[in-house]
N, C-alpha and C positions, 0 to 999 in steps of 0.2 A: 714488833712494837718499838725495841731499840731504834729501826729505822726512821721509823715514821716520827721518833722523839729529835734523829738528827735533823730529817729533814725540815723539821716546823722550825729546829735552832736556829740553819741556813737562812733559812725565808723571811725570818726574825731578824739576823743580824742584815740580811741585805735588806729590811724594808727601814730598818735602823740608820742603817748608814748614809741616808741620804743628807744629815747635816753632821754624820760622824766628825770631818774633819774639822779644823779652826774654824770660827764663823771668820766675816770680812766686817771687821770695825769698824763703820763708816760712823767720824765724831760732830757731835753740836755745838756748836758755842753761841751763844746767846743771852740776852739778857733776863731772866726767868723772875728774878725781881729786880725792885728799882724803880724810877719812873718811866721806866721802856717795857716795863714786864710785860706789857701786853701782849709787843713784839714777839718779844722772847719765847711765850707760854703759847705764842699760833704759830712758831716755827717750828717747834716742837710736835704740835700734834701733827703739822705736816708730812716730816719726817717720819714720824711711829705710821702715820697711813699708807705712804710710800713702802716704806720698806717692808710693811703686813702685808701689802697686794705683791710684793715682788717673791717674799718668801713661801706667798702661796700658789707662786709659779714655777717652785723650785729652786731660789735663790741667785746667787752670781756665782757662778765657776763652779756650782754644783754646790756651793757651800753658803749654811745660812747667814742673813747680813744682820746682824748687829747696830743700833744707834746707839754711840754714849755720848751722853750728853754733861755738860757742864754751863753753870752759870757763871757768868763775866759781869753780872749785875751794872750794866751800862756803865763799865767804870775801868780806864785804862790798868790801874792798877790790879784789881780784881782778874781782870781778864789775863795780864801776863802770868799770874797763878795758876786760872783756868786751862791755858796753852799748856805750861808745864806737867800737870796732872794728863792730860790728854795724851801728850806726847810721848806718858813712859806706860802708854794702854793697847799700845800695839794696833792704832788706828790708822788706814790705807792713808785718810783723809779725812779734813774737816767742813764743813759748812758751815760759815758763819767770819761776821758777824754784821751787827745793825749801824753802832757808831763808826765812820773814818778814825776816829784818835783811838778809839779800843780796837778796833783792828789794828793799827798802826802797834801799838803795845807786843801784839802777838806776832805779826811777821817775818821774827830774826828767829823765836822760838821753833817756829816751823818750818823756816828754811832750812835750818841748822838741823834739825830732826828729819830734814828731807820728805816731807810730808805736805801734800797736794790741801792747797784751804784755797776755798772757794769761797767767797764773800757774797752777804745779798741785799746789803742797806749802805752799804760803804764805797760813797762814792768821788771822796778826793784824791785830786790828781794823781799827786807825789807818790801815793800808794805801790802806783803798780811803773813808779818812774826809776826806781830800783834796781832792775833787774834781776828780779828775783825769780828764779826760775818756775818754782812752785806754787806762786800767786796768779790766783782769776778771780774773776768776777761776774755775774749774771747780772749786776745792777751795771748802767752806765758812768762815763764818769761828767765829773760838774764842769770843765769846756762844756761838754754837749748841754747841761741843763742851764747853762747862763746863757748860751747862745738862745733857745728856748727863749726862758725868761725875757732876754733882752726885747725878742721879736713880737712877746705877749704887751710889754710896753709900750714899743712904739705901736703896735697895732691898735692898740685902746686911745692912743694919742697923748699919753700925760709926758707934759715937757719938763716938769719937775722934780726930780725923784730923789728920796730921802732911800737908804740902805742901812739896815742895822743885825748885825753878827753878833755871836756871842765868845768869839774867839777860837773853838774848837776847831779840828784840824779840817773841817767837814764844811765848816758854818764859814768860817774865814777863809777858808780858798773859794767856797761861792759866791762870795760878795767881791774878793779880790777880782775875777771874775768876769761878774757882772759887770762892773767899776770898769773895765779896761774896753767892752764890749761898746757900754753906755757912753762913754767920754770920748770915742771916736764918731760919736753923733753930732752934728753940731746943733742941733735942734732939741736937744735935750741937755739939761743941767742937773751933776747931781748936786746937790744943795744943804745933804747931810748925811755923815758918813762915820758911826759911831759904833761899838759893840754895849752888850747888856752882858750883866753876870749873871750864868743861868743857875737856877734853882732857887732864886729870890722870889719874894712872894710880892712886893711890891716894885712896878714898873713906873707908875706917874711922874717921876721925877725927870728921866728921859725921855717920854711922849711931851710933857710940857715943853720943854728945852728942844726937841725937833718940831714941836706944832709952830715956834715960834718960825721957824725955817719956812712955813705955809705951801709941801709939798703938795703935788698931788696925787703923787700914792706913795708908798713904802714898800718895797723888798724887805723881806724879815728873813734872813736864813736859816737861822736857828733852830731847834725841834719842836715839836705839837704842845707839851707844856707853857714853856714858858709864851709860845704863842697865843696860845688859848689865855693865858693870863691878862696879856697885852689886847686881845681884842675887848675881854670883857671892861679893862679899865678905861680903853679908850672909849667905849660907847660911855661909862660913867664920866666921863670929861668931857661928852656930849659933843667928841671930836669925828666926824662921819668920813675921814678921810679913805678911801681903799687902801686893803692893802692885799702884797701877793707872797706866796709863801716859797720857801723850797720843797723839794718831796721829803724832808726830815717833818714837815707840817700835815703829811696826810695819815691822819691817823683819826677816828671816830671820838677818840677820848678827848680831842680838839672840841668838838662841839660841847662835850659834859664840861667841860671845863669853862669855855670863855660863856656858854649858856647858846640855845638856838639864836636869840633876840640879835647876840654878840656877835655870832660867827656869819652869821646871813651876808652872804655877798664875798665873803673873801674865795679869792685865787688862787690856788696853788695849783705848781707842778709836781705831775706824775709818771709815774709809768701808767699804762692802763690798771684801771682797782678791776680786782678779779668779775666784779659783773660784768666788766666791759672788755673781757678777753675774748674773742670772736671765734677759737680753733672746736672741733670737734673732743678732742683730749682735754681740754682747760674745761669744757662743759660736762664731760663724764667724770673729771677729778671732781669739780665743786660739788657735782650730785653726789660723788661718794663721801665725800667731806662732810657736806648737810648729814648724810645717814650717820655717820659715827658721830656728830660731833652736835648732832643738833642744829647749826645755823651754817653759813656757808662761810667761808674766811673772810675777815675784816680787811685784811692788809696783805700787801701786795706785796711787803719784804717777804712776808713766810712762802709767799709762793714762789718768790726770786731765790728763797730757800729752795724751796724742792725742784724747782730747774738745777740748781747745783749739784742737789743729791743726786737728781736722774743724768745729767751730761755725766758726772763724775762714775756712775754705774753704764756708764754707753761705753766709755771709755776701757774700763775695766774690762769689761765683756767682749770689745773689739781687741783688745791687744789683750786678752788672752791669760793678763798679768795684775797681779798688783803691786810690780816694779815700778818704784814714783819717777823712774826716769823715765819709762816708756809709759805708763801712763799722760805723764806731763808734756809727752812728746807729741801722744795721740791728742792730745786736747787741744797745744799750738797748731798742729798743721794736718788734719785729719780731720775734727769735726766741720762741717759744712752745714751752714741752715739746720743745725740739731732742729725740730717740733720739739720747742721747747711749749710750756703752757701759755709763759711772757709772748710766744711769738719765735721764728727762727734763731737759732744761736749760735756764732761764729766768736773763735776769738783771734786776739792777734798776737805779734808775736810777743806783745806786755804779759800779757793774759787778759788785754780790758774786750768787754764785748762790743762786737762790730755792728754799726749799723743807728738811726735812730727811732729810740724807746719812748723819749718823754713828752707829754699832752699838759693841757689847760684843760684842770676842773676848778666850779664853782660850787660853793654851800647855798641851797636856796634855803627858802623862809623853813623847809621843815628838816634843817639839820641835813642832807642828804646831799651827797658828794656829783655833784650832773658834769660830766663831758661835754668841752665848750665846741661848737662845731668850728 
């Protein structure tokens, strides 16, 4: 009897042991509330889905993975808080975040803690012009989305273009940009070149003062609120001019906001929106997504999230380690065409990712995001 009491203790402790050791910390940062929380609240379920299907494969290095997550409430300030708390929790690495200027916040935090952060909505230059060892990114950066944009212009034919930023590190190197791309045209004129202060609830004052300019479309760089605001008051100032957005503008809560009537017909650039991710893996993730979550993901950062999470776990698993130097070493010059969900994923030696990501979609009459051919 003694025996047979050892041996079930044995069989107990070894069927125990399979996440006895530390788990592997992999952190969030995101904006959870705010006017981004949407962002923030579908990066999140991303991540908890990921790392449930990974942990039910027996985890990373034998050992379970952990998400902790923090909110950076779309606010540079907030977020270098956020870094801080993160940083003294024993995480490999981070994912995240949505804004260029709140990631910017956090960069030195986590360089300094030598801790691998992977970004998935942050897409200014300077970011990754650093040298910083332990920064990447799964979103592209704004060269490649102004170059985009520019091409979407002339292609449509408008010779007059109005541009309007709201200063952030994100909004304002997109426009800068654009600005430098456009004025090496000589068939095209920009004609007005101004920023808005974001989180105002009234814009008419600077749509009348650029109507007077009588562009014919506008670049807006800015994010999905205050866009959404500007479409719905320009239709009320019975102004039909087009306009085109940056990918800070693709977000569903655009339409709630400016109203379907408003937003019919604008532009923006994207990366592909998860319907229109074409791999076999992007289509088994969304059907698992729909099952747990109800509906499929809205947006395209949270999935440029969980490309992060997963390169950042390929990595791990290939070097063996969760040493951020070999980690961050496998990540420079090791990964190759990752199947990532976005599509293949290489990076360089910045950390930015190689290759191009961003498309033209349109809003039709029923609110609904359509890829331009």
């Amino acid at each position: 009897m003694k025996k047979l009491l050892l041996v079930a203790l044995a069989l107990a402790l070894i069927c125990g042991s399979a996440y006895a050791a530390e788990p592997v910390k992999i952190g969030l940062m995101g904006p959870m509330t705010g006017s981004w929380a949407s962002e923030g609240q579908e990066m999140k379920q991303v991540l908890d889905l990921l790392a449930a299907e990974l942990n039910a494969k027996g985890g990373l290095l034998g050992q379970e993975v952990v998400v902790v997550s923090e909110d950076d409430g779309g606010d540079p300030r907030t977020a270098a808080l956020a870094a801080q708390r993160l940083a003294t929790q024993g995480i490999v690495g981070v994912i995240g975040t949505y804004g260029s200027s709140v990631t910017e916040a956090t960069q030195n935090i986590y360089d300094e803690a030598k801790i691998i952060q992977i970004a998935n909505g942050s897409t200014a230059i300077r970011l990754s012009e650093k040298g910083l060892q332990y920064f990447f990114r799964t979103c592209p950066r704004d060269d490649e989305q102004a170059k985009v944009g520019a091409q979407a212009i002339e292609k449509m034919g408008f010779k007059k273009v109005a541009i309007v930023h709201d200063n952030t590190t994100y909004a304002k190197g997109l426009a800068d940009e654009a600005k430098g791309i456009l004025d090496a045209n000589k068939d095209i004129e920009i004609v007005f070149f101004e920023a808005i202060v974001p989180g105002e609830r009234d814009y008419t004052a600077i749509l009348t003062k650029m109507k007077g300019f009588e562009p014919d479309v506008v670049f807006f760089t800015g994010y999905y609120p205050e866009a959404g605001l500007i479409l719905r008051q320009k239709q009320e100032m019975n102004w039909d001019v087009p306009f085109i957005g940056g990918d800070a503008t693709n977000n569903p809560d655009l339409v709630k906001i400016a109203g379907q009537d408003a937003a019919a017909g604008f532009y923006f650039l994207s990366a592909p929106l998860p319907k229109d991710l074409p791999s076999e893996d992007a289509k088994q993730f969304l059907e698992a997504f729909s099952k747990k979550y109800g509906n499929p993901p809205s947006s395209i950062y949270a999935v440029l999230a969980g490309d992060g999470f997963r390169v950042l776990v390929h990595a791990i698993a290939e070097s063996k380690s969760t040493d951020p130097d070999k980690v961050a070493n496998f990540l420079h010059n090791d990964i190759k065409d990752f199947p990532g969900l976005t599509g293949k994923i290489s990076f360089d030696d910045k950390g930015d990712r190689v290759g191009e990501v961003y498309r033209v979609y349109q809003v039709d009459d029923q609110g609904q995001f359509i890829l331009m051919p």
